[in-house]
Each structure stands twice: as structure tokens, then as C-alpha cells.
N, C-alpha and C positions, 0 to 999 in steps of 0.2 A: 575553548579553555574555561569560560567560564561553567559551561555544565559541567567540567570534571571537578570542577571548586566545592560546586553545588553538590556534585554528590559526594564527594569527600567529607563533606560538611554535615550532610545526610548522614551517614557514615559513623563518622565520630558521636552525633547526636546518640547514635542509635548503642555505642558502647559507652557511651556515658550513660547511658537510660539505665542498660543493662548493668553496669558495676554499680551504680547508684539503687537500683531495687535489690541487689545481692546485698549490700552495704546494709540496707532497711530492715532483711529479713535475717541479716548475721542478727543484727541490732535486736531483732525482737526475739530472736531464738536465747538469747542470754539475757534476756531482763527473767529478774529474779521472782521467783513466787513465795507467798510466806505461807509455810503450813503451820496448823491450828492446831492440836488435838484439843477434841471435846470429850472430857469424863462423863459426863450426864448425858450425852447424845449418845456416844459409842461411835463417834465419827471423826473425821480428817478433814477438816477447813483448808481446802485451796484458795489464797486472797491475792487479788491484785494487788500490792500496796502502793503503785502507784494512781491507781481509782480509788485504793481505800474502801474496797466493798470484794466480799466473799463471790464466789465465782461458781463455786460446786464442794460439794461432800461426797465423802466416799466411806462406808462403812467399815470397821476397823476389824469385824467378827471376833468380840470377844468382849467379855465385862472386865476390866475394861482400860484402852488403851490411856496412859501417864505421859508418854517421851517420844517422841518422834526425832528421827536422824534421816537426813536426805543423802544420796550417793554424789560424788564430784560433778558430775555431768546433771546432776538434778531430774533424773529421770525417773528415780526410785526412792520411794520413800520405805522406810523401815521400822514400824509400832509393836515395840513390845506389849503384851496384854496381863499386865501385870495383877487382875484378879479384884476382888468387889471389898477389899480391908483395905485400913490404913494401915499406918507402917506399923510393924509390931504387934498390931490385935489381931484377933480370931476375923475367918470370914474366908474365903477360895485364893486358891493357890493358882496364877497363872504360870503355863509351861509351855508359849512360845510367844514367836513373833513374825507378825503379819507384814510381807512384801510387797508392798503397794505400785505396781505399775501409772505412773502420774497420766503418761499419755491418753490412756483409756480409762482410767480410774478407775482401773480394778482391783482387786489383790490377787496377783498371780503366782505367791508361794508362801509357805508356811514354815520356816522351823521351829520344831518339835523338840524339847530340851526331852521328853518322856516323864518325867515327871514335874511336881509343881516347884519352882524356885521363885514368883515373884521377879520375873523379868522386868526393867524399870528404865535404867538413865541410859541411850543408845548414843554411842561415838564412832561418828565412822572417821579413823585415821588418815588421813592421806599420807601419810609416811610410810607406814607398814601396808597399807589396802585394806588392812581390816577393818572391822567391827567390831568393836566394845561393847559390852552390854550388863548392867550392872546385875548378879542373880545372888539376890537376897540370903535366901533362904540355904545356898550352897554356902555363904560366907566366900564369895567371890564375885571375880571381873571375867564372864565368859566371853572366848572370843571366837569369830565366825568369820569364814571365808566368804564373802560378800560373791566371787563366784562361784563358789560350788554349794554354795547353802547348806556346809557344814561345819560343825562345831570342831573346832581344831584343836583348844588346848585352852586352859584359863589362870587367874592370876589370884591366889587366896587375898584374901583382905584382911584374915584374922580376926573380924569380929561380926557381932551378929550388924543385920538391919544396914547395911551397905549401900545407900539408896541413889546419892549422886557422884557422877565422877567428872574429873577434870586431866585433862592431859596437858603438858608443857607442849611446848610450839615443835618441838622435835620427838615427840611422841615417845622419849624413854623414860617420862615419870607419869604416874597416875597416883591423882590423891581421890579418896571418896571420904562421904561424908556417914558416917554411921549413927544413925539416930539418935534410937532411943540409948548405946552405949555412950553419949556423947563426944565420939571422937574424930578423928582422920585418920585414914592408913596412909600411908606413904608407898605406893610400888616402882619394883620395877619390871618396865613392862617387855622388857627386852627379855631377859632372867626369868620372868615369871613368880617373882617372889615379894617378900611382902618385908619394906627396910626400916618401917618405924611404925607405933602406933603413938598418935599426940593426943592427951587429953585437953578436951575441951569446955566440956559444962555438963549436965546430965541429961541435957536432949539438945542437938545442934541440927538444922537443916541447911539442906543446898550448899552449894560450893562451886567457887568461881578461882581464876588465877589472875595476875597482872600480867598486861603485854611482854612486859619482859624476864618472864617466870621468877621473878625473886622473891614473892607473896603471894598466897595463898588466903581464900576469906573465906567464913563459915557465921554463920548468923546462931547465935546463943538462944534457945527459946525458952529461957527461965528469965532475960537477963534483957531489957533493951541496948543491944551492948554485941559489936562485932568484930569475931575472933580473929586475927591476922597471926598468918605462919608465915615464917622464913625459912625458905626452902634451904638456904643455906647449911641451916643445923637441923632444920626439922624441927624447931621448938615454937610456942607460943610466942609472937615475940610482942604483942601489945594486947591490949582492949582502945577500937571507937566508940567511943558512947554516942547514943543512937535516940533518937524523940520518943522512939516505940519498938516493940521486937521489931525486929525484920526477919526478912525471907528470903529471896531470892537477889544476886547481885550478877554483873556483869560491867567489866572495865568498857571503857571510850576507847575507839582505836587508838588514840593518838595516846593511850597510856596514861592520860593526866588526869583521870575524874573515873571513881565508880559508884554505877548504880545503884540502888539498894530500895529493896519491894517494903516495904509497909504493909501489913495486910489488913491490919487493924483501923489503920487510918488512911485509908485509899489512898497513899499518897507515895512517893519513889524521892527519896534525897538523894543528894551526889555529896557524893565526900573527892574530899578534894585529899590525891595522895600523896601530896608532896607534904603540906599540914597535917593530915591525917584528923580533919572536921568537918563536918557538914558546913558547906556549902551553897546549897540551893536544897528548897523543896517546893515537890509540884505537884500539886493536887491530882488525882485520874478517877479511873474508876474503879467500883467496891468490888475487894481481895485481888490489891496486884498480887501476883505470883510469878510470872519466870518473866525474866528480862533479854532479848535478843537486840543487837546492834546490826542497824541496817550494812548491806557491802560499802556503802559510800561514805562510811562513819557518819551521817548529817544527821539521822532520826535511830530512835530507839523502837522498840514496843513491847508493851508489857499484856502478856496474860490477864486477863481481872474475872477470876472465876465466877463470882456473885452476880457482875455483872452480865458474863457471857460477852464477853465487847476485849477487844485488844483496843489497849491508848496507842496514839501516834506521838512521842515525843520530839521536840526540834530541838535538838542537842546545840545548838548557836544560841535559841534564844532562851532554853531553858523553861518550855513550856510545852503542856499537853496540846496538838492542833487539831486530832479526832479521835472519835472513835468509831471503832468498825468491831460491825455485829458477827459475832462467829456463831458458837452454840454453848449447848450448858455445861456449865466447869470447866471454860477454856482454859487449857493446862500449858504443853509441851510446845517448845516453838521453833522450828528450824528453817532455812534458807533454802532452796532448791533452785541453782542455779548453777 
């Protein structure tokens, strides 16, 4: 009796091992990787962010990638190669975007728009399966079957310089941010058509939504001073005033504070949006630029071109706790996971 205890015991031992290393390797198949795009590298930062140190790069093939979008399953990354000019001046037209296999870090496809539009801000929807991709130079939102790696049909924006976009949580509205016209379009992405254009200032960058689509924000760059829409009516409906221009913004999960880039003053304030004032500011490092909220809502990280370094923010205490080195002009920043 008792050997049969014994080996029963054995037994058990032995499918507790086994569900417990299946449990380990579910566990590390879904921890999250942060990618980087580097404008001055031409390259793709793979980061641990839980070590806090870059892993590998993968070359992006082309002058030069701006926006990186990862696929659901975080297998595939997707780098528009949006060309060697800023927004609006003279300098190469990019006319596709680069299909980054994560697993082996390669790029293992291409589309080819065939000519140059300035491929820029990439969304991949999980609602519809698609791909978003902002193309400039069309005056539109091109969209792309993520399996067949064809361009399927696009969304006019109505103005020139169309550079970033933002989808609602149900994917049937897209706003982007039009530069140098200083505006927003309003789409719909369902329809394919374009439901409002909103003036904003005479050059506005980036564009973010609130968790619960009612607001829309665009940072004024004449103006330290940042523009909130309501989606309601589609109109202007305030100005924040702001320490310095800002750039780049991005809401807290929990909906109650958003972020907002300083690029001028290294620094990221939360506006608080219930008051609709700053908040908290926190010093990082030189040219924050895009802002990414961790899956776990606890930390942030921001791009900081100048420096080449993405900050780690601790969203509880309201402070920068590293930085980690990527490459030059870190830009674009997505989750793959």
C-alpha cells in the first residue's frame, strides 16, 4: 500500500511539474516587448521593459522609418518608411512599408503603395483586422489587409499633411492630425468618408483620444496651449494651457490623467481631466516625443529623440525611474504582445 502512495505521489509530482512549466512558458510567451523606431539608425529597437535594456535591432530598409504598429498576437511588426523630409518640406517620397517578422528579425514583406505618399502613423484595428496607415501625400487613411498584404480601399482626410491618427475603442471613427493645415478630420472609417474638418491653429501635431472617446487632443505648435475636441459635435470645445508647446500626448488607462511631451523642456506634465490643469510635471530626457502606456497601466515611456533613450515613468509615483538606451531619433513606439 504504501508504494502505491508513493508512486501516486510520484505521479502527481510529476503533472504538477509539467502544468507548472507549461504555466511558466504560457507566462513568458505573453510578456510584452516594447519596440522603438530609430529615425537616425534606420532601425527597430526590440526592449525588454521589464530589464529595461534593448535586446536586438532589426533594420527597417528604407530612409526612413517614423511609426511602428505590432500585429495582435505581437508576432509582426509593421514600419511605414515614410522618406528623409519633415512634414510638408521638399526631400524623398516614401512608398511602402516594411513587414517585420519579430521571431527571427527579419523583414519578410514589403508593400509597395507604387508610388511616393509619405506613409507615416500605422494602426492596426482589431475590430475590422485591418491596417491603417496614414498616406500623406494622397490626402488619406490607406487601408491594408494584414493577410494578404494588399491595399484594399482608403479613407480621404480632405486635407493636405495628414500625419497622425487615432481610432475610437470601436474603430468606426478616425481623427488625424493635419499639420501644417492646422486641423483634424474627423472620419468615418466604416463609410470610408471624411464627416468634418475642425480648425485648430496654423500647425498642430499628434493626436491622442480619451478612454472613453468623448475627447480628442492635438497639441497647438504656435501656441503653448492644447486643443481638446468633442467628439460630440466635432467642434473645438476648450484650450489647456500648457508650461511650453507640447507634442505628443497619450491618456492613463484608468481615463483620469493625460500625458503630454514637452520637447522643448524635457519634461512630460499630466493634466488632470477632470480639472482640465496640469497636474504633475516630470522631468526625462532631451526631445520627449511619443508617449506609450504600459498593458498594466503602472508605467509609461516616452520616446526622447535627442537623447536616443526612452524614460520609464511610474504612473503611481509620478516620476521618471529609467532610462533605456535605444538609438538615434528614437521615434515610434508600440507593444507587441
Amino acid at each position: 500500500m504504501k508504494n502505491v502512495l508513493f508512486l501516486r505521489s510520484l505521479l502527481m509530482c510529476g503533472v504538477v511539474g509539467v502544468a507548472t512549466g507549461f504555466a511558466s512558458a504560457q507566462s513568458k510567451s505573453v510578456q510584452p516587448m516594447l519596440l522603438v523606431v530609430n529615425q537616425g539608425d534606420r532601425n527597430l529597437s526590440l526592449v525588454d521593459p521589464a530589464a529595461g535594456k534593448e535586446i536586438a535591432t532589426v533594420p527597417v530598409d528604407g530612409v526612413t522609418g517614423h511609426e511602428v504598429a505590432a500585429s495582435p498576437d505581437g508576432k509582426t511588426a509593421y514600419v511605414p518608411i515614410y522618406g528623409d523630409a519633415g512634414v510638408g518640406k521638399p526631400g524623398t517620397d516614401g512608398s511602402k512599408i516594411s513587414i517585420i517578422d519579430l521571431a527571427s528579425r527579419k523583414i519578410v514583406h514589403t508593400v509597395d503603395f507604387g508610388h511616393g505618399v509619405r506613409p507615416h502613423c500605422a494602426i492596426y484595428d482589431r475590430n475590422s483586422g485591418m491596417l491603417y496607415v496614414t498616406t500623406e501625400l494622397d490626402k488619406s487613411v490607406s487601408i491594408i489587409d494584414p493577410k494578404s498584404l494588399k491595399i484594399v480601399g482608403s479613407v480621404p482626410t480632405g486635407q493636405e499633411q495628414s500625419h497622425m491618427l487615432v481610432l475610437s475603442r470601436d474603430g468606426s471613427r478616425g481623427y488625424t492630425a493635419n499639420v501644417g493645415p492646422g486641423t483634424v478630420s474627423v472620419l468615418d472609417m466604416k463609410g470610408r468618408k471624411t464627416l468634418a474638418i475642425i480648425p485648430i491653429s496654423t500647425d498642430t501635431q499628434r493626436i491622442s483620444i480619451s478612454r472613453d472617446d468623448s475627447m480628442v487632443f492635438t497639441a497647438d505648435q504656435t501656441k503653448p496651449q492644447l486643443a481638446v475636441i468633442d467628439t460630440a459635435t466635432n467642434k473645438l470645445k476648450m484650450w489647456v494651457p500648457l508650461p511650453a508647446v507640447a507634442y505628443g500626448t497619450a491618456a492613463t488607462l484608468d481615463g483620469r490623467w493625460l500625458l503630454v511631451t514637452l520637447r522643448t523642456g524635457k519634461q512630460v506634465v499630466v493634466v488632470d481631466l477632470k480639472t482640465m490643469k496640469v497636474a504633475q510635471t516630470i522631468d526625462v530626457a532631451d526631445g520627449p516625443t511619443e508617449i506609450l502606456v504600459s498593458p498594466d497601466g503602472r508605467s509609461a515611456f516616452v520616446s526622447c529623440t535627442r537623447s536616443k533613450q526612452v524614460a520609464q515613468i511610474d504612473l503611481e509615483q509620478w516620476k521618471m525611474t529609467r532610462l533605456i538606451d535605444a538609438g538615434d531619433a528614437a521615434d515610434g513606439l508600440a507593444w507587441a504582445k
